[in-house]
Structure formats: structure tokens, C-alpha cells
N, CA, C and O atoms as a Maestro MAE file, in Angstrom:
{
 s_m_m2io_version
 :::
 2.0.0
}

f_m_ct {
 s_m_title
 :::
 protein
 m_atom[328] {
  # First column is atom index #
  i_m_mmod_type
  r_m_x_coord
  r_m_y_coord
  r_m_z_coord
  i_m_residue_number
  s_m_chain_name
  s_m_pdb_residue_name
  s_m_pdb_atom_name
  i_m_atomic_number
  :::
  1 25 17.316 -2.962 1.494 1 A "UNK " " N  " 7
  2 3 17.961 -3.245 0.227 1 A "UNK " " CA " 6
  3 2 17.782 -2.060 -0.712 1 A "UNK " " C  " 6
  4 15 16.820 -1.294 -0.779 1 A "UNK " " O  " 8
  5 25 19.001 -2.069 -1.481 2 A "UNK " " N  " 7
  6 3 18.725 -0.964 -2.489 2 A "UNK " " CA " 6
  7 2 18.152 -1.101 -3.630 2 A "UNK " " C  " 6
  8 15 18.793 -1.117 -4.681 2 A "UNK " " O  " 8
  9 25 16.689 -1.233 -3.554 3 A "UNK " " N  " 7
  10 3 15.848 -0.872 -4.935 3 A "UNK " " CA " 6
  11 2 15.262 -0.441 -5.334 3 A "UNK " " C  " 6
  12 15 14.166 -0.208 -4.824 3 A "UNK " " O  " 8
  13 25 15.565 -0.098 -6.370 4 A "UNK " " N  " 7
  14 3 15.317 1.080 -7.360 4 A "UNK " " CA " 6
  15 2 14.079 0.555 -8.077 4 A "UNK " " C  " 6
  16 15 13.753 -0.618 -8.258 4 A "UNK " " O  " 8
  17 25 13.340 1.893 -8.518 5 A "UNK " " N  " 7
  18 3 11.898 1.807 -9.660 5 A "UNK " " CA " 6
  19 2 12.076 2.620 -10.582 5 A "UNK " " C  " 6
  20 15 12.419 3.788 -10.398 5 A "UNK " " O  " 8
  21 25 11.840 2.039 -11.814 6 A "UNK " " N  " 7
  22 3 11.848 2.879 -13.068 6 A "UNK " " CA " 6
  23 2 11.015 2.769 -14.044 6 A "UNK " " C  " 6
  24 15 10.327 1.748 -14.036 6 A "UNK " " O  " 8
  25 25 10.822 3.706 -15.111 7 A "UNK " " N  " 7
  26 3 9.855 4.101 -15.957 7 A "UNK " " CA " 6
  27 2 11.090 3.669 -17.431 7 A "UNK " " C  " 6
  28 15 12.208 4.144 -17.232 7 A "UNK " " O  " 8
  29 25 11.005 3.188 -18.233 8 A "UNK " " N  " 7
  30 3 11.211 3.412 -19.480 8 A "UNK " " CA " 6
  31 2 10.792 4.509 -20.290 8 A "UNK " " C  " 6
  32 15 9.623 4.372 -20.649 8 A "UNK " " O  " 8
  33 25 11.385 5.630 -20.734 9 A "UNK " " N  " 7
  34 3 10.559 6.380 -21.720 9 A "UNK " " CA " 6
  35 2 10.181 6.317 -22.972 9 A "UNK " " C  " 6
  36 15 9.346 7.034 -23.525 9 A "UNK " " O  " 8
  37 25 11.127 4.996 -23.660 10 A "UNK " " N  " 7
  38 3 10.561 4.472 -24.706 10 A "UNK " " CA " 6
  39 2 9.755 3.677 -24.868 10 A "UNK " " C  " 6
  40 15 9.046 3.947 -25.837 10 A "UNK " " O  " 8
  41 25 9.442 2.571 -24.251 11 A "UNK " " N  " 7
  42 3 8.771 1.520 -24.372 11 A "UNK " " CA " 6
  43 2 7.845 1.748 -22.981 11 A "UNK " " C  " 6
  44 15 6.828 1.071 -22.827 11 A "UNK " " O  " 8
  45 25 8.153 2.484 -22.241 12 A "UNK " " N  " 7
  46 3 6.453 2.809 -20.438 12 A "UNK " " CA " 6
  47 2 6.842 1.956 -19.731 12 A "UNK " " C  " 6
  48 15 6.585 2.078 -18.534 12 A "UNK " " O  " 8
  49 25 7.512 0.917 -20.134 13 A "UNK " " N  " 7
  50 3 7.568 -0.136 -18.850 13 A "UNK " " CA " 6
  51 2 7.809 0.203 -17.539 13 A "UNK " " C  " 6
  52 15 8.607 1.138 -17.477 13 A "UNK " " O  " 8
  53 25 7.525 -0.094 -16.731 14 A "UNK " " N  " 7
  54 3 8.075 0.301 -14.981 14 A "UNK " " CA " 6
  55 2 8.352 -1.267 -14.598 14 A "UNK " " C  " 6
  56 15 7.577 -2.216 -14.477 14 A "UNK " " O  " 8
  57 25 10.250 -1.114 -14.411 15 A "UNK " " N  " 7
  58 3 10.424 -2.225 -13.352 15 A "UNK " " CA " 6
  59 2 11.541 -1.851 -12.452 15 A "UNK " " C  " 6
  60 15 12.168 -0.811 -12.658 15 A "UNK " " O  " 8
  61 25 11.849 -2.710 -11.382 16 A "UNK " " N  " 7
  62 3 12.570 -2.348 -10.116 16 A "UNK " " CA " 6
  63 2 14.315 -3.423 -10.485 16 A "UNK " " C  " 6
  64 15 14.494 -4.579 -10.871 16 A "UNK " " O  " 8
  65 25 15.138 -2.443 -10.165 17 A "UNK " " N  " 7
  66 3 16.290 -2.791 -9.981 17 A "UNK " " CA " 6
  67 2 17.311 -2.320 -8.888 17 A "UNK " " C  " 6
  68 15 17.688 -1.186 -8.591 17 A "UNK " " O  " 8
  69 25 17.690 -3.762 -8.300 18 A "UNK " " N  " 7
  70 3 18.855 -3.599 -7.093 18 A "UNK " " CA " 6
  71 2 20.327 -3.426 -7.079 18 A "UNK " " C  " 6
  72 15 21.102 -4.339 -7.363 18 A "UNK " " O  " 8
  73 25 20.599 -2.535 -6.826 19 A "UNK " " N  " 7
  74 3 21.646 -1.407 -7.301 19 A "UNK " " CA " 6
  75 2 22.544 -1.216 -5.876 19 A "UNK " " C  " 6
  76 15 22.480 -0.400 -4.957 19 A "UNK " " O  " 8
  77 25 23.553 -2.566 -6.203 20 A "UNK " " N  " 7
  78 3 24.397 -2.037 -5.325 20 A "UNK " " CA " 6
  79 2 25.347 -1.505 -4.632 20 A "UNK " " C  " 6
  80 15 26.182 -1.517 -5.536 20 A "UNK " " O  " 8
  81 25 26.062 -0.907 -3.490 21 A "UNK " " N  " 7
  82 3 27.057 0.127 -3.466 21 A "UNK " " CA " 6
  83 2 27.914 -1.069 -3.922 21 A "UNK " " C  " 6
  84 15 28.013 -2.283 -3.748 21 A "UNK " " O  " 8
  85 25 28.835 0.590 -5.035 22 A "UNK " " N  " 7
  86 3 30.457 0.144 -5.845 22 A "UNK " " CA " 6
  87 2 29.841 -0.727 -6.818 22 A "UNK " " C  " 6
  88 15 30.696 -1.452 -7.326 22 A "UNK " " O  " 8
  89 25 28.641 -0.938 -7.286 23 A "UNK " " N  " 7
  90 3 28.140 -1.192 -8.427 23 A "UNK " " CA " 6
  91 2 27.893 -0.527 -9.441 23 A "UNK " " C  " 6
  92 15 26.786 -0.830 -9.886 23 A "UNK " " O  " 8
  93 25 28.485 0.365 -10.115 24 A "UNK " " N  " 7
  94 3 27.950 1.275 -10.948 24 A "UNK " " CA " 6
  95 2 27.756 0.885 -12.402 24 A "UNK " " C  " 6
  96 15 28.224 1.271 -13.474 24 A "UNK " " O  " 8
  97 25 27.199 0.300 -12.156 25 A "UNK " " N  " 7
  98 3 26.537 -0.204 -13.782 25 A "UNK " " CA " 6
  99 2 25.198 0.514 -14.193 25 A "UNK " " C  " 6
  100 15 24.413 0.584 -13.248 25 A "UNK " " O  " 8
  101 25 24.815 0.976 -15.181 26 A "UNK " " N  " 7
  102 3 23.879 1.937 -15.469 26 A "UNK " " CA " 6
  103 2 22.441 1.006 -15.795 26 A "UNK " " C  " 6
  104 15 22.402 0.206 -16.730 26 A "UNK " " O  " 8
  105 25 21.626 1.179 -15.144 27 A "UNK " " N  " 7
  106 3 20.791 0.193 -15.164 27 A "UNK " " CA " 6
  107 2 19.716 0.759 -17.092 27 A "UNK " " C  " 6
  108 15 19.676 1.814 -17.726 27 A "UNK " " O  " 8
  109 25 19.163 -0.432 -17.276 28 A "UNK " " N  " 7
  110 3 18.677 -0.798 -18.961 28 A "UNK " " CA " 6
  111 2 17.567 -1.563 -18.726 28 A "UNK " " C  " 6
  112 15 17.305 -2.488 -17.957 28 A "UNK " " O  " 8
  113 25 16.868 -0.848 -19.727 29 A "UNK " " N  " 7
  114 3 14.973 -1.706 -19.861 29 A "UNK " " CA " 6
  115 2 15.673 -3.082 -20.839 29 A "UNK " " C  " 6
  116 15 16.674 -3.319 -21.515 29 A "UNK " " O  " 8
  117 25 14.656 -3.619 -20.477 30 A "UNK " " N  " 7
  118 3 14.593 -4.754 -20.957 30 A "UNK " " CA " 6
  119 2 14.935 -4.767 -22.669 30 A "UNK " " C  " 6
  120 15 15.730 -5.533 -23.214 30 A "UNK " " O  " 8
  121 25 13.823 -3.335 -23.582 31 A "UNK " " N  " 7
  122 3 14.178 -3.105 -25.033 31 A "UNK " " CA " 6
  123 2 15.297 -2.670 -25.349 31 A "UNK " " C  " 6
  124 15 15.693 -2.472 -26.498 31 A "UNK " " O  " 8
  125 25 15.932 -2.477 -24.263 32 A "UNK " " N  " 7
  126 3 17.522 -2.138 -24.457 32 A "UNK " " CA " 6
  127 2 18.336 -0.466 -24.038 32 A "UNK " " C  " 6
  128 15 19.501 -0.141 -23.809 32 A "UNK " " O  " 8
  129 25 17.230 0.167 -24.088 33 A "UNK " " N  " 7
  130 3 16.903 1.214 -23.670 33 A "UNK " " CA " 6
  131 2 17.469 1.989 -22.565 33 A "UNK " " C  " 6
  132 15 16.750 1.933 -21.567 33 A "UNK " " O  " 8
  133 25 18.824 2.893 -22.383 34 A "UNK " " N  " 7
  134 3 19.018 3.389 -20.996 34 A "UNK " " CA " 6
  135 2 18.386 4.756 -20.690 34 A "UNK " " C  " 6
  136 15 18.696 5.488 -19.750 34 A "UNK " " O  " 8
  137 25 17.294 5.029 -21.786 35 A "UNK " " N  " 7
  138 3 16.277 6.544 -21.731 35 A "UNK " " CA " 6
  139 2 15.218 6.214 -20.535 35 A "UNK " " C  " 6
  140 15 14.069 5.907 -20.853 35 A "UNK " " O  " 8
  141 25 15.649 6.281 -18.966 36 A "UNK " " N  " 7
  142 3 14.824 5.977 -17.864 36 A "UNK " " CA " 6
  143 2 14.426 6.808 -17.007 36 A "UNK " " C  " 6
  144 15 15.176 7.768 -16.831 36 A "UNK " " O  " 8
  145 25 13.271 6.754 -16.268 37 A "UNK " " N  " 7
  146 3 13.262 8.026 -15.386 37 A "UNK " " CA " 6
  147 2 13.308 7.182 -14.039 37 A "UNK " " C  " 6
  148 15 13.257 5.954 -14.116 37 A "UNK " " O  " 8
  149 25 13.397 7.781 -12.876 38 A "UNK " " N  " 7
  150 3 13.531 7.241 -11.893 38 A "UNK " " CA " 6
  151 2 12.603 7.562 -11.383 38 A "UNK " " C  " 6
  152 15 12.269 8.746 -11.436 38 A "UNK " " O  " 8
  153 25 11.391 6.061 -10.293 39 A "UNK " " N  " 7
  154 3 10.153 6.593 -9.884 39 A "UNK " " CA " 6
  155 2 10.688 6.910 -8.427 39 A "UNK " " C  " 6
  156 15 11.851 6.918 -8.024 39 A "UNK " " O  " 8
  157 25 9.612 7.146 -7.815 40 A "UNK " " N  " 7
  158 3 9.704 7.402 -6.105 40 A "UNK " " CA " 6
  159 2 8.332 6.532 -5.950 40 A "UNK " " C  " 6
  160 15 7.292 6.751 -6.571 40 A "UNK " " O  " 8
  161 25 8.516 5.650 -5.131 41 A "UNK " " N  " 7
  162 3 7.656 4.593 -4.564 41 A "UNK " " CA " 6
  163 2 7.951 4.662 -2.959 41 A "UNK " " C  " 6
  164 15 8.909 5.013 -2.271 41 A "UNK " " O  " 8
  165 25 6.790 4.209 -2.741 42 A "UNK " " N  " 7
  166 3 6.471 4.084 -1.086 42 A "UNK " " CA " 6
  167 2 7.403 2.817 -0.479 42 A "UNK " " C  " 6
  168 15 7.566 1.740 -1.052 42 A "UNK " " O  " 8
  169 25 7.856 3.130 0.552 43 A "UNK " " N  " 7
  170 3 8.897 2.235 1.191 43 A "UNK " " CA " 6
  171 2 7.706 1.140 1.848 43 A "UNK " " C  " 6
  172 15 6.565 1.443 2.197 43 A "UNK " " O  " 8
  173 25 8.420 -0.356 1.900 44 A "UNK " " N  " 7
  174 3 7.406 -1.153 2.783 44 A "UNK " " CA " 6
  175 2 8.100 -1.195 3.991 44 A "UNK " " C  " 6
  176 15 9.304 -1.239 4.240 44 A "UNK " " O  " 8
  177 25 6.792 -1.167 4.912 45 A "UNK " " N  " 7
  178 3 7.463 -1.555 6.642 45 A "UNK " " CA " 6
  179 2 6.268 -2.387 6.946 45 A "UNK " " C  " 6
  180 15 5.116 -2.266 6.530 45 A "UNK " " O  " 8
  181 25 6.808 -3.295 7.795 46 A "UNK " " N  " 7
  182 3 6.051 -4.684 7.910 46 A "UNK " " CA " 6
  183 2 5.365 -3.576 9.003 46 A "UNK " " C  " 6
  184 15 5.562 -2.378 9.203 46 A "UNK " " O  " 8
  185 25 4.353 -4.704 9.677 47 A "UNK " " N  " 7
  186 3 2.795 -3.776 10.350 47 A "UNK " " CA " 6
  187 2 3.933 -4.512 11.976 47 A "UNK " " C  " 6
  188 15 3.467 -4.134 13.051 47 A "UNK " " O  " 8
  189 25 4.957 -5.233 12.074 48 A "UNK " " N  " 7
  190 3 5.538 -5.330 13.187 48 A "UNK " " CA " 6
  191 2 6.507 -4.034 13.574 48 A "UNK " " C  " 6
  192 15 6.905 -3.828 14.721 48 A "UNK " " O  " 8
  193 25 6.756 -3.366 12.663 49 A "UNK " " N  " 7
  194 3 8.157 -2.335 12.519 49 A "UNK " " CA " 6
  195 2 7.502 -1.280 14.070 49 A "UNK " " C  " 6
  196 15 6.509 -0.552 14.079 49 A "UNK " " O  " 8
  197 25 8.382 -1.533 15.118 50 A "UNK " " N  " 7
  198 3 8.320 -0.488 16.195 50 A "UNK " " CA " 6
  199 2 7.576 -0.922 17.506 50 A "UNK " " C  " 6
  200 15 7.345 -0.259 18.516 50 A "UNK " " O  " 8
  201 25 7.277 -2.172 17.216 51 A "UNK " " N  " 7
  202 3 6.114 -2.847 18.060 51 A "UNK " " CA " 6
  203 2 7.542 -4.040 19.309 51 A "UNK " " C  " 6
  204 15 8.375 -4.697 18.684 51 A "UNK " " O  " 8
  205 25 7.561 -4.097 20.768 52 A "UNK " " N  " 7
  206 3 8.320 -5.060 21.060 52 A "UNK " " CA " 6
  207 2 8.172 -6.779 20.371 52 A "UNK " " C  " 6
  208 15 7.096 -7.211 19.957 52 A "UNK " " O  " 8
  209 25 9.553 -7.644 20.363 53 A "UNK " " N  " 7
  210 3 8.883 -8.424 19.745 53 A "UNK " " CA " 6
  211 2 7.764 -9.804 20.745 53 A "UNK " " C  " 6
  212 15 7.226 -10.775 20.212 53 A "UNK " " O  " 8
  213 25 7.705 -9.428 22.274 54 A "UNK " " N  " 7
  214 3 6.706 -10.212 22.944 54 A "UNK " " CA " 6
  215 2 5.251 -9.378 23.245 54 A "UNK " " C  " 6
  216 15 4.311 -9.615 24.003 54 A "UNK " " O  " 8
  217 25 5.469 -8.532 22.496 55 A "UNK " " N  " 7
  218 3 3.906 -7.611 22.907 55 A "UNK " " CA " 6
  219 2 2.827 -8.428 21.901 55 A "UNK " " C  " 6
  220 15 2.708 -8.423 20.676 55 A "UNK " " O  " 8
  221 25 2.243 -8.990 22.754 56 A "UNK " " N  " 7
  222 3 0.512 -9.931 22.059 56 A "UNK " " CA " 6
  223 2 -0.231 -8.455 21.190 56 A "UNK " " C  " 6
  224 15 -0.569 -7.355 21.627 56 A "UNK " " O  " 8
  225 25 -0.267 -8.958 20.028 57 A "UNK " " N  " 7
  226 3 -0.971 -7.602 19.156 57 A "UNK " " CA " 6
  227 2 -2.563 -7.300 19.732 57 A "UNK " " C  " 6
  228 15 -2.993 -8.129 20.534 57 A "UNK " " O  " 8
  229 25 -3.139 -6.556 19.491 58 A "UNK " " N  " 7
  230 3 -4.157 -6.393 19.521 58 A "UNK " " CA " 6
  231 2 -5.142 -6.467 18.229 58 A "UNK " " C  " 6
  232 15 -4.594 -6.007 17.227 58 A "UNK " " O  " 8
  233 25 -6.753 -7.038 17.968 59 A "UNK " " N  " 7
  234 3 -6.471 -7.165 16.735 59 A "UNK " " CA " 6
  235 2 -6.801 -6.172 16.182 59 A "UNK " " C  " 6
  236 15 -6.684 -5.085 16.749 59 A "UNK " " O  " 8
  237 25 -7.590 -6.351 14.203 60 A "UNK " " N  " 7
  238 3 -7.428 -5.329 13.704 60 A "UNK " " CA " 6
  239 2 -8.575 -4.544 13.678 60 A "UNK " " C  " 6
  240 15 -8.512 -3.431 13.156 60 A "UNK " " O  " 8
  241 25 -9.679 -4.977 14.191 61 A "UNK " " N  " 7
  242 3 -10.672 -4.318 14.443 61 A "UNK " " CA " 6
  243 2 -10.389 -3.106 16.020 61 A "UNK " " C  " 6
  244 15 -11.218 -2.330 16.494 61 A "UNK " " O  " 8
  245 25 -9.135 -3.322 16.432 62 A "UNK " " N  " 7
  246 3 -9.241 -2.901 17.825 62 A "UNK " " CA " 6
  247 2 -9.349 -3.197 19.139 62 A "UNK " " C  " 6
  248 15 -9.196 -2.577 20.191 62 A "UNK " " O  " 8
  249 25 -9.717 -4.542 18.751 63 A "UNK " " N  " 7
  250 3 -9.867 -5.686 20.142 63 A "UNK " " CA " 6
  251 2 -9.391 -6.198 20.131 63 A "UNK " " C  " 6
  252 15 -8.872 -6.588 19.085 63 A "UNK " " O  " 8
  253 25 -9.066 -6.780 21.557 64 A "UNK " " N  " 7
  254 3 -7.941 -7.910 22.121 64 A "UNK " " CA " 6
  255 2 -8.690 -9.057 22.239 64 A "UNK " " C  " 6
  256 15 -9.619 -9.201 23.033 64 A "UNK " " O  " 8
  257 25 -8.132 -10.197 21.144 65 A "UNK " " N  " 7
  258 3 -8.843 -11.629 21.238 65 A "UNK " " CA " 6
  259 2 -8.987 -11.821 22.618 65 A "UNK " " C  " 6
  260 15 -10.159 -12.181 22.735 65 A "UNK " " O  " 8
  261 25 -8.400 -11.786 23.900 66 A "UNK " " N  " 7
  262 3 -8.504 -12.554 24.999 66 A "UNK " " CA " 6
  263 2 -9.684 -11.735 25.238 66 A "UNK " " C  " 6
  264 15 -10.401 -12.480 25.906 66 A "UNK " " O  " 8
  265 25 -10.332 -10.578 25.073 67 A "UNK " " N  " 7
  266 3 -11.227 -9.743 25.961 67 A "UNK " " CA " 6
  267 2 -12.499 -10.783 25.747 67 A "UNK " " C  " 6
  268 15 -13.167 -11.087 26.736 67 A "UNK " " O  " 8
  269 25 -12.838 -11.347 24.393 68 A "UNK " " N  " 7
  270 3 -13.797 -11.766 23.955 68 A "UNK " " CA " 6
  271 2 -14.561 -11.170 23.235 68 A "UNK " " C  " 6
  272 15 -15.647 -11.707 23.018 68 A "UNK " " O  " 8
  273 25 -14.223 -9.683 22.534 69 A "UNK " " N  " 7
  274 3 -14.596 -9.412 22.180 69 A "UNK " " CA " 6
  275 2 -14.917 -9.430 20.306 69 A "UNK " " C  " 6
  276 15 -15.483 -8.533 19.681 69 A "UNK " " O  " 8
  277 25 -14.503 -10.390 19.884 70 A "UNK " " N  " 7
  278 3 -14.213 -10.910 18.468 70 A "UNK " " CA " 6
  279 2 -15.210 -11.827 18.208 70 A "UNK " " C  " 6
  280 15 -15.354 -12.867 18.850 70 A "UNK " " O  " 8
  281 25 -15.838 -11.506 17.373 71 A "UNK " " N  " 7
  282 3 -16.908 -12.293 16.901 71 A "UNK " " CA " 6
  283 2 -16.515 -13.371 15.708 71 A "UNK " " C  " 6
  284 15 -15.727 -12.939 14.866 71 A "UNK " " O  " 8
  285 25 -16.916 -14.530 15.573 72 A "UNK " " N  " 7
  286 3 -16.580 -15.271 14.576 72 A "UNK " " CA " 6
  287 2 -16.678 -14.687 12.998 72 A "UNK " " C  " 6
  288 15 -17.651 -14.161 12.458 72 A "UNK " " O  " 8
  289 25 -15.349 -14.957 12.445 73 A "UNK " " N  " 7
  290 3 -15.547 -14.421 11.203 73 A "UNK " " CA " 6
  291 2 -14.998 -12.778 11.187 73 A "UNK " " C  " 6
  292 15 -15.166 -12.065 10.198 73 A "UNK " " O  " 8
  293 25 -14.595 -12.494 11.932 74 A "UNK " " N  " 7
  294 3 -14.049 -10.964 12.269 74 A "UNK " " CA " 6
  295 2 -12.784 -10.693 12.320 74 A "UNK " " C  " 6
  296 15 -12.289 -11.471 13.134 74 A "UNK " " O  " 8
  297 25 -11.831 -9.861 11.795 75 A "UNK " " N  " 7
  298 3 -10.561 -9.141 11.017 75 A "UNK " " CA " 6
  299 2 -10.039 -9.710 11.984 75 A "UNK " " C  " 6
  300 15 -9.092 -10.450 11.718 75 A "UNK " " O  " 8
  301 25 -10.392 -9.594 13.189 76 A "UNK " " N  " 7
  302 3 -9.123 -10.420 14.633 76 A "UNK " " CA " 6
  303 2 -8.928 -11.800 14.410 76 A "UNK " " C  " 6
  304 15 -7.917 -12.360 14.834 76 A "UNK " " O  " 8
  305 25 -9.577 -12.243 13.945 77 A "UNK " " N  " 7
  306 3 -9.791 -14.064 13.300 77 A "UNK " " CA " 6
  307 2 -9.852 -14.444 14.807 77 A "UNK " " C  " 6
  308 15 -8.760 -14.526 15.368 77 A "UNK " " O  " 8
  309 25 -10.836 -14.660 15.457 78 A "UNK " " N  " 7
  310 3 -10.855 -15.403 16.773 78 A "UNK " " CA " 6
  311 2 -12.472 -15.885 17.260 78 A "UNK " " C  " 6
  312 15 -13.019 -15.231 18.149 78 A "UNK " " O  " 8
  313 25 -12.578 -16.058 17.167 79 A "UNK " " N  " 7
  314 3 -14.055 -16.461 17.737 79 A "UNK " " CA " 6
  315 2 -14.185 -16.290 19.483 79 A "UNK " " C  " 6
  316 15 -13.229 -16.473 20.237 79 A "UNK " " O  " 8
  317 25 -15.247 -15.995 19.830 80 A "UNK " " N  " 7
  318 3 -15.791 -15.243 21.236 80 A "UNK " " CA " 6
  319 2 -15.718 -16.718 21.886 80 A "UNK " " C  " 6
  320 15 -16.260 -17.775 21.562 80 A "UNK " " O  " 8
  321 25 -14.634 -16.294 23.167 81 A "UNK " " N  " 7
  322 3 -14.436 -17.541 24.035 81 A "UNK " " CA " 6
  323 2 -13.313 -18.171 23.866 81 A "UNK " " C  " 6
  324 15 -13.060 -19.126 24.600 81 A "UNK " " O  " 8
  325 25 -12.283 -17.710 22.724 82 A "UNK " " N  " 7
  326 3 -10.945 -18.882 22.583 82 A "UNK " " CA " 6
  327 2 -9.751 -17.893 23.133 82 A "UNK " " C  " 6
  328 15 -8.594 -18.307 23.211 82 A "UNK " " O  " 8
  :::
 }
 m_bond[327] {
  # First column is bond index #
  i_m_from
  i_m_to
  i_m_order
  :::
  1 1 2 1
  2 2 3 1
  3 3 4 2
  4 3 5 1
  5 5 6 1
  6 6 7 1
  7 7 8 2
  8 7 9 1
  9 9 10 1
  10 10 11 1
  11 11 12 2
  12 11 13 1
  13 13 14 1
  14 14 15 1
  15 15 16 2
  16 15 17 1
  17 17 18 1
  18 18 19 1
  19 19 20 2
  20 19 21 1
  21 21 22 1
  22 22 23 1
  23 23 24 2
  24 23 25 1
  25 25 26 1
  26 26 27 1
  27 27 28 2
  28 27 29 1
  29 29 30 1
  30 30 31 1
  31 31 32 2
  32 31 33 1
  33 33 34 1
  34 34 35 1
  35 35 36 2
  36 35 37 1
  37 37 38 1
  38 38 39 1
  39 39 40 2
  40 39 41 1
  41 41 42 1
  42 42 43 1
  43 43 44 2
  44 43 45 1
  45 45 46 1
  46 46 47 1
  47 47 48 2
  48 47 49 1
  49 49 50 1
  50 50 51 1
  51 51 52 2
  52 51 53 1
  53 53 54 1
  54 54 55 1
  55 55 56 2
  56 55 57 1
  57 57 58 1
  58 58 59 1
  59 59 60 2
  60 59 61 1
  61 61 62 1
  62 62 63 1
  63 63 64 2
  64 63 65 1
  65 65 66 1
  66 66 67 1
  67 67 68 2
  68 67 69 1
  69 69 70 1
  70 70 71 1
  71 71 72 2
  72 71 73 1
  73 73 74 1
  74 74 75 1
  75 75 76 2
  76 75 77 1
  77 77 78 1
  78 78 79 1
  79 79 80 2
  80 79 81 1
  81 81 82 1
  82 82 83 1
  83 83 84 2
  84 83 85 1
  85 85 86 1
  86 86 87 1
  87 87 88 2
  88 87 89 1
  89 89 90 1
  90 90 91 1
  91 91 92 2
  92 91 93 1
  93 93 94 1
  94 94 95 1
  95 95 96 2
  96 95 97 1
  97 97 98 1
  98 98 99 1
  99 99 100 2
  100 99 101 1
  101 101 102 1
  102 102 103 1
  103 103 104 2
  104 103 105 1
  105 105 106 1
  106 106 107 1
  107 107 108 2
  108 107 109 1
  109 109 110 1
  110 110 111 1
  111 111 112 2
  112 111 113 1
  113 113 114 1
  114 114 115 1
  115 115 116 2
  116 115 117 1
  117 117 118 1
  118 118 119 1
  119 119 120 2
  120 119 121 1
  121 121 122 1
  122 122 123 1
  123 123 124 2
  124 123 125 1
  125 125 126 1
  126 126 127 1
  127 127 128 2
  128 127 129 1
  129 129 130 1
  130 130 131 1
  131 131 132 2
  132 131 133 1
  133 133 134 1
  134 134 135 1
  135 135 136 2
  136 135 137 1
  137 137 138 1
  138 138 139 1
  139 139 140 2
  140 139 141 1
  141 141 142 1
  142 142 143 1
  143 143 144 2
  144 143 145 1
  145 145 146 1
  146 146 147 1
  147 147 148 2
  148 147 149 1
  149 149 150 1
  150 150 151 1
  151 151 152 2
  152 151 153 1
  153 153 154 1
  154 154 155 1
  155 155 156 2
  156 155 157 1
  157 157 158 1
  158 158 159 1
  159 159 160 2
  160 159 161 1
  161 161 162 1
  162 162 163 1
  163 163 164 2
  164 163 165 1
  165 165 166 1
  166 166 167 1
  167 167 168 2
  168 167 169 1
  169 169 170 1
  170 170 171 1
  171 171 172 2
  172 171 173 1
  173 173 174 1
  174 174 175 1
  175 175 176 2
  176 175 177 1
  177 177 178 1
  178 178 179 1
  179 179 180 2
  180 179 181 1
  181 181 182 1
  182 182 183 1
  183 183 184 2
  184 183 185 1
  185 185 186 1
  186 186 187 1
  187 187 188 2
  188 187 189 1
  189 189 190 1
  190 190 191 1
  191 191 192 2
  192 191 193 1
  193 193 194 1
  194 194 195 1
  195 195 196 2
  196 195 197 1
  197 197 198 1
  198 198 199 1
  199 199 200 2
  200 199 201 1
  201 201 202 1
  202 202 203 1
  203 203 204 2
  204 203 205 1
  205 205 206 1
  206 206 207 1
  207 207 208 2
  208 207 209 1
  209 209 210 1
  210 210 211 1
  211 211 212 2
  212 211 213 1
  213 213 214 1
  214 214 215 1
  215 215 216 2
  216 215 217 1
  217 217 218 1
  218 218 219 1
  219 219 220 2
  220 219 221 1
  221 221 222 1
  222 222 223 1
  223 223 224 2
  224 223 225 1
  225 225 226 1
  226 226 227 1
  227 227 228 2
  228 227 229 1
  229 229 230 1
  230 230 231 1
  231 231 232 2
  232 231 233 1
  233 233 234 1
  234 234 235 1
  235 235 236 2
  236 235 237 1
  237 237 238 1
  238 238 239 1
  239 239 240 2
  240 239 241 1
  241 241 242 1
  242 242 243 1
  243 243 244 2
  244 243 245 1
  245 245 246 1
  246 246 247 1
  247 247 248 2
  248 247 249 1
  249 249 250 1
  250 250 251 1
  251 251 252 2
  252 251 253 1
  253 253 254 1
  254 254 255 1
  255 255 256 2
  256 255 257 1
  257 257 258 1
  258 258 259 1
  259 259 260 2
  260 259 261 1
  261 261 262 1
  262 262 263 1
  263 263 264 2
  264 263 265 1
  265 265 266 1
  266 266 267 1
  267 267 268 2
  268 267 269 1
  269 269 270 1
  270 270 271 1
  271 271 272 2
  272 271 273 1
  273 273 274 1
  274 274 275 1
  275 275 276 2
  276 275 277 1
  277 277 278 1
  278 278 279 1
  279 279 280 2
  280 279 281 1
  281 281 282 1
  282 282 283 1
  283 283 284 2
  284 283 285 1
  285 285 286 1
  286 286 287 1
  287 287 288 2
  288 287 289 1
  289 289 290 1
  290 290 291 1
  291 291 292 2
  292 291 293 1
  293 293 294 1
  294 294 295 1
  295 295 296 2
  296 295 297 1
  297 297 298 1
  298 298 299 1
  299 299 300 2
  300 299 301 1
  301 301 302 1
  302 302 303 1
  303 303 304 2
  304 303 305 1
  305 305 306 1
  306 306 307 1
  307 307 308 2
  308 307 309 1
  309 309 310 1
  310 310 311 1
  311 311 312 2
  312 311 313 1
  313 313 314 1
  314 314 315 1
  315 315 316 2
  316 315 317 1
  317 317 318 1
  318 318 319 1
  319 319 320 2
  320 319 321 1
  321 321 322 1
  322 322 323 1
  323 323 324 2
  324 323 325 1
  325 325 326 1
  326 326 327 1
  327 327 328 2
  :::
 }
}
């Protein structure tokens, strides 16, 4: 999706607006304001992006729940033996 992050230079605010093609409407702070800068923000990609979708993850400590190697209470969420 196309969205955009911005800075207000009058009022500081930073908020995000979705801006879409053959939309050309000039995007406005909330105080009314079209004095904006445009940020550069980090794109999100889910932690699945590139992975097949039947590949059993491994967890996040590095271990594979089936090995047993996950201790109760540990980032893999599995307890030793399940």
C-alpha cells in the first residue's frame, strides 16, 4: 500500500497518509497546514516474507521444537518433550 510519513513543519506532528495512484490531492496536517516534509521510514515485512508457506519454522532461539531442545518458558514457546 501506498503510505506515506510526514513531518509538519509548523506544528512537528508526524503522521502517515495513503496516497493513491490518480489521487492527487495534496496531502494537509491536521492544523491545516500543507508546510510538510516527507519522512523515509523503514518498510514492514512480516518475519514469513521468503520462507515456503509449509516449511515448520524453526524457533527463535534457533531450535527446532521437535528436537527437544526448548526449555519451558523459552522464545520457541514449547516445552522439552511436546
Amino acid at each position: 500500500m501506498p503510505i506515506f510519513e510526514y513531518q509538519c513543519q509548523d506544528c512537528q506532528k508526524t503522521f502517515e497518509v495513503l496516497q493513491l495512484p490518480g489521487n492527487n490531492n495534496e496531502p494537509k496536517c491536521e492544523c491545516g497546514s500543507a508546510n510538510l516534509r516527507k519522512l523515509i521510514s523503514s518498510p514492514f515485512l512480516p518475519s514469513s516474507v521468503g520462507k515456503p508457506a509449509n516449511e515448520e519454522p524453526a524457533g527463535c532461539c534457533g531450535s527446532n521444537p521437535k528436537d527437544g531442545n526448548c526449555t519451558p518458558g523459552s522464545c520457541c514457546g514449547k516445552t522439552t518433550g511436546e
